[in-house]
N, C-alpha and C positions, 0 to 999 in steps of 0.2 A: 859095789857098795863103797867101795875104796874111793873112787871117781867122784860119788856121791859127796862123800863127807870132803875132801877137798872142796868142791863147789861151796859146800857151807861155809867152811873155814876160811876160803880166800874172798867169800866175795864180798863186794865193794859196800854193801846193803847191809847196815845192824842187822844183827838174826841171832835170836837163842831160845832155847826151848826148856819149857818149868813144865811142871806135873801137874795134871788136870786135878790132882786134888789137895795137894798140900800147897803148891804153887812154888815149890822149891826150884832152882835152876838147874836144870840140867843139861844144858851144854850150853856155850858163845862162843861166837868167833869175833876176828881181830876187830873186824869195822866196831862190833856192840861194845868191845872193850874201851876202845878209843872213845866213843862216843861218850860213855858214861865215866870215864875215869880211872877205872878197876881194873885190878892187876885179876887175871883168871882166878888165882885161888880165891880172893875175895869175893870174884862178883858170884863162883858157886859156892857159895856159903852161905847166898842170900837166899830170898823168895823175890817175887814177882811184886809183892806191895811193897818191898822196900825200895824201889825206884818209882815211886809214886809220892807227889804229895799227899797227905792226911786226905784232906776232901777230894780227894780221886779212888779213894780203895772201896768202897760201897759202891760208887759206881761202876768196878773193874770186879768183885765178887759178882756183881747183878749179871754184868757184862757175859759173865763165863760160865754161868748156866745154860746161856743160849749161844754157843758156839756151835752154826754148823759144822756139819760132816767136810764140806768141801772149804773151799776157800773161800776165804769171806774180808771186805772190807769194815773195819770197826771205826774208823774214821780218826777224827783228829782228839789226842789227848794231850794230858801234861805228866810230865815226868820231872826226876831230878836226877842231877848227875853228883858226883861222892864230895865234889864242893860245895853242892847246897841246892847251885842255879837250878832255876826248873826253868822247864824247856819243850818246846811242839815237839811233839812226835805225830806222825802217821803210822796207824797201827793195820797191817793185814795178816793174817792168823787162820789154823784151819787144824782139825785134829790129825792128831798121829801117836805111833807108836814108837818107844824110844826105850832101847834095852829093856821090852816084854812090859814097858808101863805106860798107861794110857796119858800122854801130855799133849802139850800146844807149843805148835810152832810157829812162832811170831816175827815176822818182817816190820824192824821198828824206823821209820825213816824223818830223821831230823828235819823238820820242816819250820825249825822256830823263826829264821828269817821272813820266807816264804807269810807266815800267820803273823808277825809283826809288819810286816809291810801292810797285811789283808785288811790289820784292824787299824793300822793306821789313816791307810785311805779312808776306813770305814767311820773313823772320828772324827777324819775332814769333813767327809761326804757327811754327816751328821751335822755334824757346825756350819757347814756350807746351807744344807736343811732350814735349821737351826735360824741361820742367818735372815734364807728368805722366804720365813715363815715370821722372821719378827718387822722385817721391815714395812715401811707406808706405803712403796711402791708397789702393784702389781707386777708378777713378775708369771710368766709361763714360756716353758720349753715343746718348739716344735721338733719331728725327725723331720728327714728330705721327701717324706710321702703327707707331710702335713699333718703329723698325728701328733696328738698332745700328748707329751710325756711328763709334764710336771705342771701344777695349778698352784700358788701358793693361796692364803689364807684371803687376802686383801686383793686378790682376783676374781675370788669367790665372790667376796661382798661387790666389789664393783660392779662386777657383770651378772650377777643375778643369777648363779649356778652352784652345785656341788661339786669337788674334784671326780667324786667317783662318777657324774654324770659324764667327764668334758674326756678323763685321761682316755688315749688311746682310741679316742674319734677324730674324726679327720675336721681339724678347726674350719673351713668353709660351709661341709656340712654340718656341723652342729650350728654353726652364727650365719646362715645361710645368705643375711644382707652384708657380713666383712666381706664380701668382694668388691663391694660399692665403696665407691672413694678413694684415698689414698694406698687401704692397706695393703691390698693383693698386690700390687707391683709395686709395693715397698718391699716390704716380705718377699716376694721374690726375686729383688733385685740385689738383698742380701743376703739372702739364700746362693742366686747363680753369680753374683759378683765376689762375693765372697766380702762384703763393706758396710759398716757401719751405717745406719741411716739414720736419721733421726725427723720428726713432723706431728703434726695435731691433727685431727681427724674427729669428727665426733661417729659414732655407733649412730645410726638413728631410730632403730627401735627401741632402743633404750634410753635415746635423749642425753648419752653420756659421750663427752668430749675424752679424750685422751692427750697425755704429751708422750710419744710416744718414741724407744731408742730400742732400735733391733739391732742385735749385736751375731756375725754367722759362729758356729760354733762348729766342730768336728762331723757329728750329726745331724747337724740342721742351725736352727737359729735360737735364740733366744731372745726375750723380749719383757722390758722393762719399761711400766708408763706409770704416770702420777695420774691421778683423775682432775681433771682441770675445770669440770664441769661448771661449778662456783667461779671460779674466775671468770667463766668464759661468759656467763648470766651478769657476773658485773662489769667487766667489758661492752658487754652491749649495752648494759644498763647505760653504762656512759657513754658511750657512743650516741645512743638514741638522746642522753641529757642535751648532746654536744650539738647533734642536730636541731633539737628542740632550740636553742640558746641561740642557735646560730641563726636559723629564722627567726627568734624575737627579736635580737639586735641586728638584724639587716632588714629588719621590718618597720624601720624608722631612720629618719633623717638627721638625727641625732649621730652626732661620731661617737665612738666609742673604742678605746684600745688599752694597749695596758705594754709596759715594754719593762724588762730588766734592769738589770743595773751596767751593764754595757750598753745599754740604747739597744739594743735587739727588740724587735716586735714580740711579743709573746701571744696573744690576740689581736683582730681588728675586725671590723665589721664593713662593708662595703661600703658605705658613708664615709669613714675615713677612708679607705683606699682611695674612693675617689678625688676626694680632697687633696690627697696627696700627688698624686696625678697630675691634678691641675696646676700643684704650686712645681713640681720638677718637670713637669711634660711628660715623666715614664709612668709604663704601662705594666711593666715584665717585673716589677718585683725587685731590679736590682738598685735599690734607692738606697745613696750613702751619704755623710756627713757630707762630703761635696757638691752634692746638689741642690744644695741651702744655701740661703745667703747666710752668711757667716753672724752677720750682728743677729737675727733672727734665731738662728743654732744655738746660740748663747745665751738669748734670752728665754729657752725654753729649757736648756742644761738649767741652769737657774730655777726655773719651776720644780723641776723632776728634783733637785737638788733637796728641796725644800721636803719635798715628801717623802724623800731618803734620808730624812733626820725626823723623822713623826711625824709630820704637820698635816693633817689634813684639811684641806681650807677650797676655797673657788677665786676665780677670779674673772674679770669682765674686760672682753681684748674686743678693740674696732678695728675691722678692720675691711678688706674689700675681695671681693669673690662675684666671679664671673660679669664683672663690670659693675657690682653694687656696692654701696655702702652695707655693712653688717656690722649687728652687735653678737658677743656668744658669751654663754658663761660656760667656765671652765671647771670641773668641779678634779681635786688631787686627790687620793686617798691610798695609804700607803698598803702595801700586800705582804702579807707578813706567813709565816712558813712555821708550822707546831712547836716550834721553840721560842717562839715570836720574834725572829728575827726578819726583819724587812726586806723581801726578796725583789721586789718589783713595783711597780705603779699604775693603777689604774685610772683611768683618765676617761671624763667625761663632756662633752661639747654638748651644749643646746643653745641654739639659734634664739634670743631671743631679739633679734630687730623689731621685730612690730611693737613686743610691748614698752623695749626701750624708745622708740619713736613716742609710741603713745602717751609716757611720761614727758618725755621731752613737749609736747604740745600740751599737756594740763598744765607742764611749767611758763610757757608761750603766754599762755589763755591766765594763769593765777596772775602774772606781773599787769596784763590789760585791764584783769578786772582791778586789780591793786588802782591802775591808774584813774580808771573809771570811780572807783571808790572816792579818790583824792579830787575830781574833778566833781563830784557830787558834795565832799566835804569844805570843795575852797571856792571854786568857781561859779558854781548854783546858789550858794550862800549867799553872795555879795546883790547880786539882780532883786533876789526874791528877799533880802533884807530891805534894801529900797523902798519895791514896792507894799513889803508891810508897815514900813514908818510912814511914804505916803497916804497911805490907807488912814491910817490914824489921824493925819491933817486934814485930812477930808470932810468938809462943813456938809450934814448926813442933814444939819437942823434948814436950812438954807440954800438949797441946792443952787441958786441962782447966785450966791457969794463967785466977786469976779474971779479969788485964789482957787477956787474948783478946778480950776480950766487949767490953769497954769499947773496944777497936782494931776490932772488927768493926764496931761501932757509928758510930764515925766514917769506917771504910771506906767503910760505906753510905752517909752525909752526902755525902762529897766523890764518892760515885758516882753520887749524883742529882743536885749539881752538874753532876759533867761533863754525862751524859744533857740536863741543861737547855739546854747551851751546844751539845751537837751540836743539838737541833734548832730552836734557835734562827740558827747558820748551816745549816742545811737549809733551814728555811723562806725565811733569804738567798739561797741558790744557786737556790731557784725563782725568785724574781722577775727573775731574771737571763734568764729565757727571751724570745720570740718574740714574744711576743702584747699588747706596748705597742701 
């Protein structure tokens, strides 16, 4: 018994023992004294709820009704020690008899460290929670068997599931097409590489694209995607614009480009490339301010110039291509960028030769007829005046008067005049035709 109580008294473990029914203390040793502050005579002076805060002694009355017989783990409580702090305890406890009165003898093990570290992780791990359950990224945790251990909120929505359906299935067999495409040997190359990966992928039963960043973790991986899907729908959108755009503008003869404010191409349509070709001889795209004739360089700096101060306008250049004469009209128009600031120039060619020829010949044909006109106002006059003043000397009463013959005679004169002048504008009005 001697042996006994030594054990109590020296060991390393708070321990003291109060009365099963008043709760008074009835013995501690040194570790309970150190622990809670108390010099011996004070701390048996006490009871059992006096190291207790207020809302802990209702639960430590309840507690001690149901104390087994044997030993028993009561778990984690709070106590205070004679300066106020309260503080974990680990409470194990069992009945006994203690000088002929029935008490509890209680192993109280300071574990406030130990429970402030528990619940400190625990408010991380909360706020971590917390975190990605509020974010717009989906976010889900695999272990190294491929089980899902965490589905956040914005998972759910995107992929079309419950967490309680996905956790702790094995992510290939629940989404049994993610083995298709990128994901399985991304996911496992960050899994067995141990490396960050990152790529876009769309789901295809679901129609849903991903951007996706698997990051390896202790356990497996983790994995964070944005839904891209929208993007990727107007992405194509444009894309398919671009193709559309590009077959209408390479579907005509017409040039068509558009360049920066460093002379950079920004668009062109095969029309122009061609063009270009022919005036540098290259074929390969690497065409630079050197392979211009320089007066030429200059005089188109100068155009673009014009449309890099607002001017939108045309213009009409001759000039020659593939051994022709050519007219085109040039059409500037500036390009301007949501602030409306002028980013670029768009530029349009159309071949019009034929119909500047065409005026060129109505202006040919107006100066002949002009002249035809003047040769019917001055020339035709003079003949056919003549012969109507002779007409009027003409003895109509007398026909055998000898001046008849003499007025018929000059009738004839001035009628073979006329006759010369019509066909001599006849033979004008031909040249006026078609076939320059």
């Amino acid at each position: 018994m001697k042996n006994y109580g030594r054990l109590f008294n020296e060991s390393p473990a708070p321990m003291y023992i109060y009365d099963d029914r008043t709760y008074d203390f009835l013995a501690v040793n040194d570790a309970a004294l150190h622990q809670y502050g108390y010099s011996r005579k004070e701390f048996l002076s006490m009871n059992a709820t006096q190291i207790r805060p207020s809302h802990e002694i209702e639960s430590f009355t309840k507690a001690n009704l149901n104390v087994p017989d044997s030993y028993f783990d009561f778990g984690i409580w709070q106590h205070t020690r004679k300066n106020g702090d309260i503080f974990y305890v680990h409470i194990y406890a069992h009945r006994t008899k203690f000088n002929g009165r029935d008490a509890r003898s209680v192993l109280a093990v300071d574990v406030e460290q130990k429970v402030r570290t528990e619940m400190a992780l625990s408010e991380k791990s909360a706020e971590i929670i917390d975190i990605l359950e509020s974010i717009t990224d989906g976010f889900y945790a695999l272990n190294k068997n491929w089980e899902v251990t965490y589905f956040n909120k914005t998972a759910e929505k995107v992929l079309g599931c419950k967490r309680e359906e996905v956790i702790g299935k094995n992510l290939w067999d629940f989404f049994p097409h993610s083995r298709e495409g990128k994901f399985f040997s991304e996911y496992e190359r960050a899994m067995t590489e141990k490396v960050s990966v990152h790529f876009e992928e769309e789901y295809a039963p679901l129609g849903v694209w991903g951007s996706m960043n698997v990051y390896p973790t202790k356990d497996g991986i983790a994995v964070y995607f944005v839904d891209i899907t929208e993007q990727k729908k107007i992405q194509q959108k444009i894309s398919n614009d671009e193709r559309s755009l590009r077959a209408i503008i390479n579907n005509t003869t017409d040039i068509i480009w558009s360049v920066d404010r460093q002379n950079n191409i920004i668009s062109a349509n095969d029309a122009f490339r061609k063009r270009i070709a022919w005036i540098t001889g290259k074929t390969d795209g690497t065409v630079n301010e050197s392979d211009f004739d320089k007066d030429l360089f200059l005089r188109w700096q100068q155009y673009f110039e014009r449309a890099f101060k607002g001017e939108a306008y045309k213009i009409i250049l001759e000039d020659e291509y593939e051994g022709k004469e050519i007219f085109e009209e040039i059409s500037f128009n500036p390009i301007r960028d949501i602030n409306d600031e002028i980013i670029g120039i768009s530029c349009f060619s159309r071949d019009i030769t034929t119909q500047h020829l065409y005026l060129r010949r109505i202006e040919k044909q107006n100066a002949k007829f002009k002249e035809i006109a003047w040769s019917q106002s001055h020339e035709v006059r003079a003949p056919l005046s003549n012969i109507m003043g002779l007409t009027a000397l003409f003895n109509f009463e007398d026909t055998s008067d000898p001046g008849n013959a003499k007025i018929m005679r000059l009738i004839s004169n001035a009628s073979q005049q006329l006759d010369d002048i019509i066909k001599k504008i006849s033979a004008k009005a031909l040249q006026t035709g078609w076939d320059e």
